[in-house]
Backbone bond lengths (Angstrom), bond angles and torsions (degrees), N, CA, C in turn:
res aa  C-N    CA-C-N  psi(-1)  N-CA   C-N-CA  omega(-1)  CA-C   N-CA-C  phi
1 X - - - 1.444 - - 1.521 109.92 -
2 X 1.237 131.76 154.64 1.302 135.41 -171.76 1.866 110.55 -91.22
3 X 1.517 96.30 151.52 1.869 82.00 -157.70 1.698 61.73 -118.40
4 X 1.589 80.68 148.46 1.760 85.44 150.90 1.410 120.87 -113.50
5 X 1.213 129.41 -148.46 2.019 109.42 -169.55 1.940 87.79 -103.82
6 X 0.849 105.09 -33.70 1.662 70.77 173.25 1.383 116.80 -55.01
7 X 1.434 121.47 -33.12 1.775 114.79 -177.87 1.508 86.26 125.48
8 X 1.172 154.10 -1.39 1.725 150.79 -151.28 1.677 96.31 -100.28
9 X 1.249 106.70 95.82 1.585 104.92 158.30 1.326 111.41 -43.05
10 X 1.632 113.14 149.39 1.209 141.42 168.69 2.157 99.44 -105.81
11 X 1.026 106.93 133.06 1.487 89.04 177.57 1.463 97.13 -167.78
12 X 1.572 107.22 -142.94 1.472 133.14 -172.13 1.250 103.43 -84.60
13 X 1.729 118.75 -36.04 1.333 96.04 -165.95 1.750 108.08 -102.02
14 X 1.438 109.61 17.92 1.490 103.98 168.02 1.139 100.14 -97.16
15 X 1.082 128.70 -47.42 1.411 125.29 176.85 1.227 123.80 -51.88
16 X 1.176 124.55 -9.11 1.650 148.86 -179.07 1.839 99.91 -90.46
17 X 1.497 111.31 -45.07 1.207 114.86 169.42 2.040 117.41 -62.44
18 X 1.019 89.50 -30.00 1.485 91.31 -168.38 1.522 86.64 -79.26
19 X 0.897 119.37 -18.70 1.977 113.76 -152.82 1.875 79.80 -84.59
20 X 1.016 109.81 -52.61 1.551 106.18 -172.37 1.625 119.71 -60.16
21 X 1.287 115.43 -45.20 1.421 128.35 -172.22 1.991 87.46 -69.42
22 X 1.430 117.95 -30.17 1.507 106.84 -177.25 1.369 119.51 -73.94
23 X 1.290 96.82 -42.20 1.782 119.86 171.72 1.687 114.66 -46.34
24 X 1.436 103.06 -53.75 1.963 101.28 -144.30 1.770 81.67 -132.95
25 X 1.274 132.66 -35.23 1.122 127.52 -154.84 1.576 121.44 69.77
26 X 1.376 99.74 60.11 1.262 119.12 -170.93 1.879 128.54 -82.31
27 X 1.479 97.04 79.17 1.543 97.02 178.21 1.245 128.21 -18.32
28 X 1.185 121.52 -48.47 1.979 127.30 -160.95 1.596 86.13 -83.08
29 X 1.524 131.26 -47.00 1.308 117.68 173.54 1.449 141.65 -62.37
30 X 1.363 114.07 -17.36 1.570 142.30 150.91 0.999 113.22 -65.63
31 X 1.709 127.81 -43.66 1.204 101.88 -170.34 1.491 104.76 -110.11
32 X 1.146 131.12 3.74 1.931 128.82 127.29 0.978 129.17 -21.52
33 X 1.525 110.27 -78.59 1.748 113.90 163.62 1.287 113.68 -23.08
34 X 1.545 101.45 -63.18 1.515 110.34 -152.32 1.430 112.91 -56.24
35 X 1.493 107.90 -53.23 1.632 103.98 152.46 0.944 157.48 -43.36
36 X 1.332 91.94 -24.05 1.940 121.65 178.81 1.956 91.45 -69.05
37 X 1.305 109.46 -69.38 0.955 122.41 -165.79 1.672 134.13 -75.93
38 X 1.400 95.80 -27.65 1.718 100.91 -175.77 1.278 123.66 -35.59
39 X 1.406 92.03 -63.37 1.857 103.89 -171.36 1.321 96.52 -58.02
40 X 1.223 150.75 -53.15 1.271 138.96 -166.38 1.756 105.46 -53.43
41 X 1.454 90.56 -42.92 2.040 78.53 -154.38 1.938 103.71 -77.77
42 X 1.220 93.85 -17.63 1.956 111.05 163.04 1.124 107.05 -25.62
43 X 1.683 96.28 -88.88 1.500 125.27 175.00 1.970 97.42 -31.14
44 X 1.064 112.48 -71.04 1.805 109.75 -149.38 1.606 102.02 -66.74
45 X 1.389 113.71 -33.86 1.634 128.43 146.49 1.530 117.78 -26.36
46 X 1.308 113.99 -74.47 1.282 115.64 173.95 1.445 133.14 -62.48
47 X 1.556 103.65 -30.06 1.435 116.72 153.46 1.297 127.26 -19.82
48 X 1.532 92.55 -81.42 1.662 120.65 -176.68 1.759 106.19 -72.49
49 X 0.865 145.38 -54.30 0.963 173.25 -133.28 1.949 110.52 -92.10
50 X 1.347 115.89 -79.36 1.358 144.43 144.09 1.658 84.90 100.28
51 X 1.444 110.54 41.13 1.778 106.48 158.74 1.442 90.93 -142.27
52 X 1.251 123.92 145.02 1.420 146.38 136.11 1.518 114.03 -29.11
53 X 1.215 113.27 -75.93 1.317 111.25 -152.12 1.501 89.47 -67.77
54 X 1.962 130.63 -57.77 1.160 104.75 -166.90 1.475 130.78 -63.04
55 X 1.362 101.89 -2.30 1.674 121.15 178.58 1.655 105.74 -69.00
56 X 1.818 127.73 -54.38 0.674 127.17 151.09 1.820 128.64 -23.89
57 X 1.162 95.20 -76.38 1.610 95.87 -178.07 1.608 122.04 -64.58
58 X 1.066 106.97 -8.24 1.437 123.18 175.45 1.782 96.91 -65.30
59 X 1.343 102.28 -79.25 1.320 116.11 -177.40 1.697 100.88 -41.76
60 X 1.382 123.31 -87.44 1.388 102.19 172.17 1.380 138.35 -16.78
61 X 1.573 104.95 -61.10 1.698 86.10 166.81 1.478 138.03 -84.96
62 X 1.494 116.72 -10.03 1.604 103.78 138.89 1.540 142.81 -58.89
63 X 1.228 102.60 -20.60 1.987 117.26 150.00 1.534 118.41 -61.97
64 X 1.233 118.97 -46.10 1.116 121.57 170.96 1.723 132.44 -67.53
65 X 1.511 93.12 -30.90 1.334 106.89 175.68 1.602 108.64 -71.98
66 X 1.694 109.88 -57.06 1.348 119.45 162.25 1.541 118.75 -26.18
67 X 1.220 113.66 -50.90 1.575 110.37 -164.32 1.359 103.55 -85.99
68 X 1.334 138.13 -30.14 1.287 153.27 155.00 1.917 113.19 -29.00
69 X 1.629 102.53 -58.73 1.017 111.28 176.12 1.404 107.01 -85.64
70 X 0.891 142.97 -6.32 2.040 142.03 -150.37 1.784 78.03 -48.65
71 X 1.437 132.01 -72.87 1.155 147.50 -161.16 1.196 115.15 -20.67
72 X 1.210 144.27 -69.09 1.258 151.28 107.88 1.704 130.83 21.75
73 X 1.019 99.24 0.13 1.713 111.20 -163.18 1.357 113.19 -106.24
74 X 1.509 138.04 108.18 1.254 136.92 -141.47 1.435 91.98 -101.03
75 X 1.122 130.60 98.27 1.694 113.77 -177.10 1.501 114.90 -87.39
76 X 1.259 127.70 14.45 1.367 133.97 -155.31 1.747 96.38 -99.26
77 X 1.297 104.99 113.70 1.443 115.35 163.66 1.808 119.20 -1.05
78 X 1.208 113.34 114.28 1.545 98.79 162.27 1.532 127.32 -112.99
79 X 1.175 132.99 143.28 1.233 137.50 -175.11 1.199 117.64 -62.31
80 X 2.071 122.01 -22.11 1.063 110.25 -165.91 1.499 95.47 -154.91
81 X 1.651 111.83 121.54 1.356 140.36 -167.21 1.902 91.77 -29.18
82 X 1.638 96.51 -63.46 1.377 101.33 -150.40 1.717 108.56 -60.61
83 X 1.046 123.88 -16.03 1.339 141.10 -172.91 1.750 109.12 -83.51
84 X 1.287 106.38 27.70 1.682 102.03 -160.07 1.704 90.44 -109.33
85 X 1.289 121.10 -32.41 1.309 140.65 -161.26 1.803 82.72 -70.33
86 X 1.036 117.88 -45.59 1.844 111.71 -173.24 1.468 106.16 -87.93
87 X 1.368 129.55 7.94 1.587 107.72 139.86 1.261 142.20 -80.35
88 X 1.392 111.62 18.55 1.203 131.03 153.66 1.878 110.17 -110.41
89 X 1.340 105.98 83.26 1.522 105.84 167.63 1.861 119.18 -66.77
90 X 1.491 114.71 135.31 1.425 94.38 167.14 1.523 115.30 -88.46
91 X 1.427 96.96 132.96 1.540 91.62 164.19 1.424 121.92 -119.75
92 X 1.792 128.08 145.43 1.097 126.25 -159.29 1.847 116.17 -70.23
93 X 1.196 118.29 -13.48 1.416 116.26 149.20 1.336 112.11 -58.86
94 X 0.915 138.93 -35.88 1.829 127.81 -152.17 1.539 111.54 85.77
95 X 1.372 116.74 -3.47 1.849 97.45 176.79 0.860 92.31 116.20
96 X 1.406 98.30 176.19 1.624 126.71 177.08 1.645 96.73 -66.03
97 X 1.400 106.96 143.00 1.437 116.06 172.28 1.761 100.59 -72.70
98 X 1.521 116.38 105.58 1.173 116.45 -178.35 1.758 111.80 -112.20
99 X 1.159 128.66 -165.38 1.431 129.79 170.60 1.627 103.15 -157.17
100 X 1.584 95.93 141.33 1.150 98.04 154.42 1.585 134.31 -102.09
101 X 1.147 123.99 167.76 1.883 128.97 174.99 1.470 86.69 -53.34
102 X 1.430 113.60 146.71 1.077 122.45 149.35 1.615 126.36 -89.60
């Protein structure tokens, strides 16, 4: 499974989260991720970035965008690594009108 530098597996059961937040639009599963993940994307935010706060809102609105699109999210097994990047189709609506937890 892929580690990222905080130490936060990437695996089955995030992807299990995404499958749910795609499915039902599942608050407690959005805002899992989000925890799972924040501090990391902060940090890589602030990196690039070299402000906090816009690092912050960065991360927020790729959560927001995320949950917006969850709809869109093909969770069905693929046969071939490289083909993973196209279970996220764009579509010119933006997705299912989704929400996130505040």
């Amino acid at each position: 499974m892929p580690r990222s530098d905080s130490g936060a597996r990437t695996g089955p059961h995030e992807i299990g989260l995404i499958a749910k937040i795609a499915a039902k639009n599942d608050d407690d599963a959005a805002r899992r991720l989000y925890r799972k993940y924040r501090m990391e994307l902060s940090r890589l935010g602030f990196h690039i970035l070299r402000d906090q706060g816009l690092a912050e809102e960065m991360v927020q609105e790729t959560f927001i965008k995320f949950c917006q699109r969850a709809g869109s999210y093909d969770a069905s097994p693929e046969p071939s690594p490289s083909r993973r990047a196209a279970r996220w189709p764009r579509r010119p609506d933006g997705g299912r009108n989704g929400h996130c937890p505040g």
